[in-house]
C-alpha positions, 0 to 999 in steps of 0.5 A: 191401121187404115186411115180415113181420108175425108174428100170435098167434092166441093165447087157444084159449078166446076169440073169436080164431078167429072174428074169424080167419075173419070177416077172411079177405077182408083175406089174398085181397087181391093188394096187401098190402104186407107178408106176414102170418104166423099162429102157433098151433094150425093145426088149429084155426085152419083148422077154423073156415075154409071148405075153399076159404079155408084156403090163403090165410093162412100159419102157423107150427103150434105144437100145443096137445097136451095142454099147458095154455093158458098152456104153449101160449101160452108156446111161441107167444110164445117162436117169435113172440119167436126170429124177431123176436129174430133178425130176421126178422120185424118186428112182432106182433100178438096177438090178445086172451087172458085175463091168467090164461093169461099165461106167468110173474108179469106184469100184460099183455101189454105188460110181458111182452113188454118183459120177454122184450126186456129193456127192462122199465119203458122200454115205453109202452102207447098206445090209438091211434085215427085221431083220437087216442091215450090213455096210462095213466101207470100200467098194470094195478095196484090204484087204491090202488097208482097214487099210488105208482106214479106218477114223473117218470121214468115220465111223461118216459119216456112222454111221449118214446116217444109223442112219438117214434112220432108223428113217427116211425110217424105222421109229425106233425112236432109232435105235441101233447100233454097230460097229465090232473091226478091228482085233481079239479079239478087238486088245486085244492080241497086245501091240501096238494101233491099228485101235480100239484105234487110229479110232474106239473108238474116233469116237464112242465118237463122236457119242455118243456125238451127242445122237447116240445109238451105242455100240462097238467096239465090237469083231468080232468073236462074233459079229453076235451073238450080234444081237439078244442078243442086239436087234441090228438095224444095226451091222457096220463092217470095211471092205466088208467081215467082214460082207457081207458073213455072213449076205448073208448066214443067209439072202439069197435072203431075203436082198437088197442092198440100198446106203443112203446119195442120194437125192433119195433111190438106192437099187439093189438085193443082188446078182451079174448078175449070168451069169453062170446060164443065160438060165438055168431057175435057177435065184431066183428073190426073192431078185428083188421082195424084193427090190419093196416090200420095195418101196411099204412099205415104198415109203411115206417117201422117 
């Protein structure tokens, strides 16, 4: 059964279009198993394709007018969310857009579609590549806030969708998994308890509890050089950059960003809407051509 795949073109002040129109060969392919559906603007999505390209893709138009850029990505997201709502559609991809322009109080995209499902705080934010994956614990909030934020509910709660879409989507009977240690060298250097004792380690307990091949916490300072030594699946760290900057510098633009723990699969490329290079024909729509590939490969199991 083809499965409809809804894409956001998103932020109009970004890089969108061109990455739009640099991945058009991908939608003249007779042998996509799904069907691919564009919600935005469509006169600006086809002004910047040639004449003879502008009937191979479909799209849903919502019209920018006059509205502001956040009103018109409210009105996108709120069509994209009313068909997978209602079930005709069956997952989304959204292009990059700046934070400044998300509808309502949210810090991304991740917690705000989860909000919009009513699943806020039971959704997971994965960086997936072919070789591996990475999950923050603790998203887009202050360094100094991510001690705080940091639970065991939260890392099981990870743990279990990463552990699920791996078996699930990616098909690894057992995915194997590990967790960075919070501070240097695990905490070691310190008298005091900290966050591996009080947090880390009993979640890990826990999980182990329930047959999840985890290891860890593991020293951060090391901990990438773990993953081919351990044959790691996904290596989780605790907040966004003890693992984002890394895997974004071995991965470039071969790298997805998913939220798991949806009714449906949300991926985006792995970079942000790059308005500084708009109109310069510089934009790489290899992360873009990624996210669809993936839809392509594994949309049976969603």
């Amino acid at each position: 059964m083809r499965k409809k795949i809804l894409i956001l073109s998103s932020d109009p002040h970004s890089v969108n279009y061109e990455i739009i129109k640099k991945s058009i060969s991908f939608f003249e392919k007779k042998n996509n198993k799904n069907d691919y559906l564009f919600i935005g603007d469509k006169k600006d999505i086809l002004s910047t394709l040639p004449n003879n390209k502008k009937n191979i893709i479909s799209i849903l138009n919502v019209s920018k007018d006059n509205n502001s850029t956040k009103k018109y990505l409210k009105n996108c997201f709120d069509k994209a969310f009313n068909l997978l709502k209602g079930k005709k559609a069956n997952g989304i991809i959204n292009l990059p857009l700046n934070k400044k322009n998300l509808p309502g109080n949210f810090p991304g995209v991740t917690e705000y579609i989860s909000n919009a499902f009513n699943i806020a705080n039971r959704e997971t934010m994965l960086l997936y590549s072919d070789s591996f994956a990475v999950c923050p614990n603790t998203t887009h909030i202050p360094l100094s806030q991510a001690s705080t934020k940091l639970t065991k509910k939260n890392i099981i709660k990870n743990v279990i969708n990463i552990n699920k879409f791996y078996k699930k989507i990616i098909g690894v009977k057992k995915p194997k998994l590990s967790i960075m240690g919070f501070n240097p060298h695990n905490g070691a250097d310190f008298k005091k308890k900290l966050e591996e004792q009080t947090i880390i380690s009993p979640a890990l307990k826990f999980l182990k509890k329930k047959k999840i091949n985890i290891i860890g916490p593991i020293a951060p300072d090391s901990a990438f050089n773990q993953i081919s030594i351990n044959k790691i699946n996904c290596l989780i760290g605790n907040y966004h950059d003890q693992v984002l900057p890394t895997f974004k510098y071995i991965n470039k633009f071969n790298a997805i960003n998913i939220t798991l723990g949806l009714p449906f699969l949300r991926i985006s490329p792995d970079h942000g809407p790059a308005e500084n290079i708009k109109g310069k024909n510089l934009a790489n729509p290899e992360s873009f051509i990624f996210a669809l590939n993936f839809f392509e490969k594994y949309s049976k199991k969603i």
